[in-house]
VMD Tcl script that draws the C-alpha trace (Angstrom):
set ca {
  {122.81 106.76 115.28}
  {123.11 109.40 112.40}
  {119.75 110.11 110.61}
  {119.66 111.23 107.05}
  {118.23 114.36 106.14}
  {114.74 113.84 104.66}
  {112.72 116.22 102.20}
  {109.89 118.30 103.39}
  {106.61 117.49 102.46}
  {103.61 119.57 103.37}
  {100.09 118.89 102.27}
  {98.59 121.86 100.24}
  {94.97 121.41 98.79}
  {92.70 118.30 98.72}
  {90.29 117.93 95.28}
  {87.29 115.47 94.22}
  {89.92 114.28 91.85}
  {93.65 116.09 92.60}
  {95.53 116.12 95.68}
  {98.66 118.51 95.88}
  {101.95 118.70 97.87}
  {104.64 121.58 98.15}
  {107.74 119.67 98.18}
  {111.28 120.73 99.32}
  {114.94 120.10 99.49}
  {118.45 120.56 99.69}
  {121.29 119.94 98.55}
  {122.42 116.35 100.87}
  {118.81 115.56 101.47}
  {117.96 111.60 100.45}
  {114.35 111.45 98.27}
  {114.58 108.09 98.79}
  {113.97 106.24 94.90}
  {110.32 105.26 94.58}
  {107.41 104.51 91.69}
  {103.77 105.30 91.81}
  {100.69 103.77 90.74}
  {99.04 106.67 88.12}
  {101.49 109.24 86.73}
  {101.49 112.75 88.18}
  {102.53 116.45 87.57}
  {105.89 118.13 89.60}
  {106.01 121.68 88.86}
  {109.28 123.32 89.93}
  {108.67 126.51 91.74}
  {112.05 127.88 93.05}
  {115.72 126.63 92.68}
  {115.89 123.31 90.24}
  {116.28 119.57 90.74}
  {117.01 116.65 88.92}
  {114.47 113.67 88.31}
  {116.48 110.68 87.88}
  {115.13 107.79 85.85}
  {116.07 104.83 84.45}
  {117.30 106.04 81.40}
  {117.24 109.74 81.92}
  {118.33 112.76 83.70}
  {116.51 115.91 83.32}
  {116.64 118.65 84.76}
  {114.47 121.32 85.81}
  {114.32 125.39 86.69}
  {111.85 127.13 88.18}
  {108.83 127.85 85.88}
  {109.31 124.07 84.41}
  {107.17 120.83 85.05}
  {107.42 117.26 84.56}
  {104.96 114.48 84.33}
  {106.17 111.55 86.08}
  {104.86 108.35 84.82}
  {102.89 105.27 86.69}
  {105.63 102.76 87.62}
  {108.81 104.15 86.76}
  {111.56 104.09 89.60}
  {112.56 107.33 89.96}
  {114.35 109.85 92.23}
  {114.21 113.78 92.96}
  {117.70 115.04 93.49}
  {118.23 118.93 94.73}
  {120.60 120.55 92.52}
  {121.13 122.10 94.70}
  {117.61 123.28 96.10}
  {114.34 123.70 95.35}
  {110.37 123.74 95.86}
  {107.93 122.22 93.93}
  {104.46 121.45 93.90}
  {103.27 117.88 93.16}
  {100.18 116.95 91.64}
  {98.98 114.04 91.77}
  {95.12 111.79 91.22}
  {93.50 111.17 95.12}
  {94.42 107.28 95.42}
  {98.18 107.07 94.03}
  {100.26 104.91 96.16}
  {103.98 105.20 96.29}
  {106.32 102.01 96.44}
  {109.80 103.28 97.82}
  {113.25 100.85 96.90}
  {114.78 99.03 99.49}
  {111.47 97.34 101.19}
  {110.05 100.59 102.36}
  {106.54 100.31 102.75}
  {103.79 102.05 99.97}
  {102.04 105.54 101.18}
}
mol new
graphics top color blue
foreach p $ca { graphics top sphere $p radius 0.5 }
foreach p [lrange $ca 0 end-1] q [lrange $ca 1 end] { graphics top cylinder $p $q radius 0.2 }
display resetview
């Protein structure tokens, strides 16, 4: 069986009200599509990605940030690395496509 490359995610600092994450990936790594219950900050730290929505595509370098809103399906592509550090409220859940379970 092959396994897909997955992102690394690695817990950073835990608030009353914030939680963050540094996240990264490459370039052939699957961030599998997924919404989240309250909208949150990704600030790109090294390399840039894509954040695919419905309708759009941006993209973002290093130094640039992004607030991704409460329930919109979305995905983080590498393009084709980077780090970034996620911000997000203590108590967001994540709903990933294709049946995965919520986090």
């Amino acid at each position: 069986m092959i396994s897909t490359p997955r992102p690394q995610v690695t817990a950073l600092e835990e608030g009353a009200i914030f939680d963050t994450k540094e996240m990264e990936a490459s370039e052939g790594v699957q961030w599998p599509r997924h919404k989240a219950s309250e909208e949150s900050v990704l600030v790109v730290t090294e390399g840039q990605l894509i954040v695919e929505f419905p309708e759009t595509k941006p993209q973002l370098i290093a130094g640039q940030s992004i607030v991704i809103p409460a329930e919109v399906w979305h995905e983080i592509i590498p393009d084709p690395t980077f780090k970034a550090i996620h911000i997000m409220p203590k108590g967001i859940r994540f709903t990933f496509a294709g049946g995965q379970a919520t986090l």
